[in-house]
N, C-alpha and C positions, 0 to 999 in steps of 0.2 A: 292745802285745802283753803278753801275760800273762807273767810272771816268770820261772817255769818256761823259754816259749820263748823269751824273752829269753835264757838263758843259753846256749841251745844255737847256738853259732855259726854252723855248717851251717845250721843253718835261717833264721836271720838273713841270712845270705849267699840262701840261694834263695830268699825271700820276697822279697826286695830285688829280686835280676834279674828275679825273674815280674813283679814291680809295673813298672819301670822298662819292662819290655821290651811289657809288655799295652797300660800308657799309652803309647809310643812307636808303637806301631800301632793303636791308636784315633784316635790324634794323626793319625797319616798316611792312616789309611782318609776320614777326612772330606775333607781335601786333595784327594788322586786322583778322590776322586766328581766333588767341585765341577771339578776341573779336565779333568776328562774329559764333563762336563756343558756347561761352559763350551767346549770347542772345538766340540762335535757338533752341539749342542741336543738328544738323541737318547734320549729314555730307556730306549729296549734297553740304551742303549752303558754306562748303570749297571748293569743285571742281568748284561752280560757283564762285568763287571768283578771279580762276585762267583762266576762260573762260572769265569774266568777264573784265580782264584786256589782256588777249590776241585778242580778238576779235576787238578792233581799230586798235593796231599793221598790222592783217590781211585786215581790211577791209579802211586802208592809206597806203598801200603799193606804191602804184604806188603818192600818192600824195607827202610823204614825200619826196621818192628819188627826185624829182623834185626840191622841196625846197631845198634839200642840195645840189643839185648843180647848182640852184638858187643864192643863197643867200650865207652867212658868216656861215661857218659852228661852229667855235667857238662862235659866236653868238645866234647862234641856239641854242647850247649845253646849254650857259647859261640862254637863257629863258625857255627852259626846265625845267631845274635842278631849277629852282627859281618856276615854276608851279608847279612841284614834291615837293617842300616845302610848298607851300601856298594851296596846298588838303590837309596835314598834319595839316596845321594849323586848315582847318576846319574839321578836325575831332578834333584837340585837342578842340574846343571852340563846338563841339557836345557835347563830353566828358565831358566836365563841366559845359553844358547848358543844358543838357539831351535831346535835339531837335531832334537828328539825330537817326536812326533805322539805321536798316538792307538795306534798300532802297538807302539809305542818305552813309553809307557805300558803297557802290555797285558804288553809284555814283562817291564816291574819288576817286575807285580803277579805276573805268573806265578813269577819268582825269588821273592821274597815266600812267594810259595802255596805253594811246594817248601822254604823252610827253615822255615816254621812246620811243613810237613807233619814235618820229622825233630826241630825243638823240643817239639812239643806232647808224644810219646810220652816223647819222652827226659825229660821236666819229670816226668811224673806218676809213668816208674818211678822216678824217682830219688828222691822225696821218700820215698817206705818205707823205702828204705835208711840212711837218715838220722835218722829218727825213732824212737825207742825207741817199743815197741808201745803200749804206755797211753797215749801222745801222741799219737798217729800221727791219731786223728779230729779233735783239735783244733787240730793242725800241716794237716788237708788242711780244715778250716772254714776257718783263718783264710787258707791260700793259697786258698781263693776269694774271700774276703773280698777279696783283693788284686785279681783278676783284675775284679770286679764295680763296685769302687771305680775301675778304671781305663777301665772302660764308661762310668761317669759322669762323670769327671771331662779323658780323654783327649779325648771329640769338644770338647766346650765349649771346651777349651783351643786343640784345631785350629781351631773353629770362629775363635776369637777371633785369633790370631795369623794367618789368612789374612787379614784385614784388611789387613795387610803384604805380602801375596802368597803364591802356594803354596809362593816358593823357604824362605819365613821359617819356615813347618811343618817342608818336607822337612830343611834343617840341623839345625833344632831335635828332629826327630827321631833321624836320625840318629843324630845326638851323643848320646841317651839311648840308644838300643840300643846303643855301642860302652860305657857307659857299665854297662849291664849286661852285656855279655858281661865287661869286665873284673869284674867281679862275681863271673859265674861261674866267672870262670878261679882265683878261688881258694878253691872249693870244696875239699875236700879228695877226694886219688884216693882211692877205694874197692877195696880187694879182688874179683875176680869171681870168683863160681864156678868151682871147676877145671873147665876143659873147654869152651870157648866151643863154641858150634852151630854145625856146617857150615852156609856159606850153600847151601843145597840147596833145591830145591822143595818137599821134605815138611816141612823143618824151616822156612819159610817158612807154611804150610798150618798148623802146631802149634798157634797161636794162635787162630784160627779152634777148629779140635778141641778144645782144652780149652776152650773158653766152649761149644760143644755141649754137652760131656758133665759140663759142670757149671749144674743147674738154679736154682741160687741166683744166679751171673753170668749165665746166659742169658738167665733170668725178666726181672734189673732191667734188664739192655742194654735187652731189646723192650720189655721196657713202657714204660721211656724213647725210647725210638725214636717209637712209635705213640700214645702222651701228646701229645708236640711237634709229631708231623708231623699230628696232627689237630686238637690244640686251639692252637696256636699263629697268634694275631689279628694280632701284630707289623704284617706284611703289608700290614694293612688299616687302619692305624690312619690313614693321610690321608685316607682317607672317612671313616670316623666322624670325625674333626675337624670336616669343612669339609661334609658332608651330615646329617650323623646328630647330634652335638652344637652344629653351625653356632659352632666357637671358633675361634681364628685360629693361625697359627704358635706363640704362646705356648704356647697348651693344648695342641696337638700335642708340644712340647717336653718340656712337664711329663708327658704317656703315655707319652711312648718313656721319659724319665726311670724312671717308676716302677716297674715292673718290676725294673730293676736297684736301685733304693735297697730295694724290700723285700726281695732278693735280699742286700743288703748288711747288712741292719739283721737278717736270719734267721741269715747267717753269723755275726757278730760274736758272737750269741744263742747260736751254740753251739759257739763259741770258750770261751764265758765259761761254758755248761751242755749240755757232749759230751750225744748220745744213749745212755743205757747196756743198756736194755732194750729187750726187744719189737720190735726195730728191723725186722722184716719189715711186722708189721702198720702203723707208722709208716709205711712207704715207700707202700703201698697206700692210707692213708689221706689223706695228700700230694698222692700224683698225683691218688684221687678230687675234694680239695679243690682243683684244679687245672682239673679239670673242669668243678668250680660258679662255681669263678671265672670260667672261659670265659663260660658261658651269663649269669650276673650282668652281665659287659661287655659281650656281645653284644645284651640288655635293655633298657640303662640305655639314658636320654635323660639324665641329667643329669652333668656334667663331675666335682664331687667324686665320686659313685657310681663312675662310669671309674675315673679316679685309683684308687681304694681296690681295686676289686676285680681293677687289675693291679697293683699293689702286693702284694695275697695272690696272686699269679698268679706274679709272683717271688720270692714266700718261698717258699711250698708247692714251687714246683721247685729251691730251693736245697735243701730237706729230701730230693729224692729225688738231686740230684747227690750228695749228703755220704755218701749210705746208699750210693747205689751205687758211687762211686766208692775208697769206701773198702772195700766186698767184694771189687770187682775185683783192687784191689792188696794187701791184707790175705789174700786166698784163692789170689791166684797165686803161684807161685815165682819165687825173681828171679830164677834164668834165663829165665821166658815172661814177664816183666812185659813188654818193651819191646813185643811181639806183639801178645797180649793188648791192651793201652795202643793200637797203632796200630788194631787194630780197632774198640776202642771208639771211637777219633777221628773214624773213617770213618763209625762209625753215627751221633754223634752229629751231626758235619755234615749227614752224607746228612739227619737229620732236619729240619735247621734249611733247608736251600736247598729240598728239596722240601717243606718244609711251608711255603714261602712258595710255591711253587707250588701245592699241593693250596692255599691261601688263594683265592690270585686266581683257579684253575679252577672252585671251587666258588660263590664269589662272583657268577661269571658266571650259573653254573645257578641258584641256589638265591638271588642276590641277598646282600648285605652281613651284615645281620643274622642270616637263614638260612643263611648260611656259618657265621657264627660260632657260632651256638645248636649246629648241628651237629655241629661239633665237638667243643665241651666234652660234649656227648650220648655222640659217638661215645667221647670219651676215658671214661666212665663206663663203658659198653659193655666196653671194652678192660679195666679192671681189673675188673668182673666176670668177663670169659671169662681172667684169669688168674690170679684168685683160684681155678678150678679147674683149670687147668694147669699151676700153680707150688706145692705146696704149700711145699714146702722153701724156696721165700722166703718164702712165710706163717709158716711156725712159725721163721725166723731170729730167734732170742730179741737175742744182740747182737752188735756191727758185729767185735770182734775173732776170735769162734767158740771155735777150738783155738787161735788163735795168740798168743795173750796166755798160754796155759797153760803149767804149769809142766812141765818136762820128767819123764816119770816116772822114779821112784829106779832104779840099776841093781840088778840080781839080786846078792845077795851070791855070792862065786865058793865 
């Protein structure tokens, strides 16, 4: 880390739990597949597994954002992340009790899906609060950096330690999320705004309302939304493997790999060189370059071409996560961060589960390639028609706006 964040303890502290706790459920999502694979044969029983654990996320939406701006949001985080250990637990004591099925699984993952659902918000509003303003984009690069580095490094690591069996993952996980919640548990308590929000239906609904009637957050939400749920190949990547580039489990490895290493090599990039300008027009040009990625993958026959062109496929979307996720929290107030925060969580999943669905639907119709070509088209499409519906994200000169600004002098009395 850079020096700067290096001193800032709080942040060291929440870098640390995010890393510990990302890794510790990348670690354990490879586990649960293989071992819910390994009982069924059944490859629904993996797609329900990912339904399975997004479906609280979606259906606590409006209750978590409440909570996190209710409540102590590093708090939060750590009774999370200590729940997300003790479902681990009881699969490791199914694991060697042999009690638990496929049902008993189902049911981790759904615990699971529910305390990520009230960690993820609690994570992102907390880090503003923490971050003095001029840091604040290079404190939220480098916490994806962490998040991305644990994409790659988290399955490999499950993968390798199931060798030993699933119970050897599910301890070793464990024991890292309890490992980060103690992390977060010594975050320091923050002050909240006088006046916590009635937990009420309308004050639930507030988060929603202010990303309406602000067209700089609304713009990047959808355009990230409709980016992912169209040009996102993920999906498809064991056909192009094994029909379309004819490489074996290696080459497959190294696709799924890249994405996230260009993802990580773009973070780091502007860790070390924040975006300071023009950062609308940037966002727009990202997603477009997101797009040509798409269609370049969907093209290629040859294995390094792949590689490279989802390589720029996760850096160009790390530029438009940095852009937008630092409006979101940089423009909200931290009484709506936690709201706000659970919305966006909800769109961003919603993108990623049904955009492996719009994958495989359109694949059917349109064939593998023509899926994909499509996509990256239609994502082009999309930042066209909102290049005229968003100007006010087009002309967002830079990521901090007003709020880096200094407060104006008071009136002499």
């Amino acid at each position: 880390m850079p020096s700067e964040l290096l001193r800032n303890t709080a942040f060291t502290r929440f870098w640390s739990s995010r890393a510990a706790s990302g890794f510790a459920y990348h670690m354990s999502a490879v586990a649960i597949g293989w071992q819910v694979y390994a009982l069924t044969g059944d490859v629904l029983d993996l797609g329900l597994v990912g339904l399975v654990e997004f479906l609280p996320q979606f259906l606590l939406t409006l209750v978590v954002g409440q909570v996190a701006d209710r409540f102590d949001r590093g708090r939060i985080v750590c009774v999370c992340q200590t729940l997300q250990g003790l479902a681990l637990a009881v699969l490791l004591a199914g694991v060697h009790g042999g009690f638990l099925g496929v049902g008993g699984i189902f049911g981790c993952v759904a615990a699971i899906g529910a305390a990520r659902a009230f960690e993820t918000p609690s994570m992102q509003a907390l880090l503003p609060t923490i971050a003095p303003p001029g840091l604040f984009p290079r404190m939220l690069a480098l916490s994806a950096s962490a998040w991305k580095a644990a994409m790659i490094l988290g399955p490999a690591a499950g993968g390798l330690l199931y060798l030993a069996g699933p119970g050897t993952v599910y301890a070793t996980a464990a024991a890292i999320f309890l490992l980060a919640a103690l992390t977060a548990a010594g975050l320091p308590r923050l002050a909240r705004a006088a006046g916590r929000p009635a937990a009420t239906w309308n004050s639930a609904l507030e988060g929603l309302g202010f990303i309406r009637k602000r067209p700089v957050i609304f713009g990047a939400i959808s355009m990230d939304l409709f980016s992912v749920l169209l040009g996102g190949a993920t999906a498809l990547l064991p056909v192009f493997a094994k029909d379309i580039l004819h490489t074996g489990p290696l080459g497959l490895g190294v696709m799924r790999a890249a994405p996230s290493i260009g993802a990580l090599a773009m973070s780091l990039y502007l860790t070390r060189f924040p975006l300071s300008r023009r950062v609308g027009r940037t966002m727009y040009a990202a997603v477009a370059l997101f797009g040509c990625g798409t269609i370049v993958f969907g093209l290629s026959r040859w294995l390094p071409l792949s590689v490279a062109a989802l390589s720029v496929l996760g850096a160009s979307d790390m530029v438009s996560v940095v852009i937008r996720s630092t409006l979101i929290q940089i423009d909200t107030p931290d009484a709506l961060r936690g709201r706000v925060s659970a919305v966006n969580a909800v769109f961003i999943g919603t993108s990623n589960q049904l955009g492996d669905f719009e994958s495989g639907l359109t694949a059917a119709l349109l064939g593998t390639v023509g899926a994909t070509v499509a996509g990256g088209v239609g994502t082009l499409v999309v930042v066209g028609l909102w290049l005229l519906l968003f100007q006010e994200l087009y002309r967002r000169d830079t990521l901090l706006g007003d709020a880096a600004a200094p407060p104006p002098p008071r009136a002499a009395p």
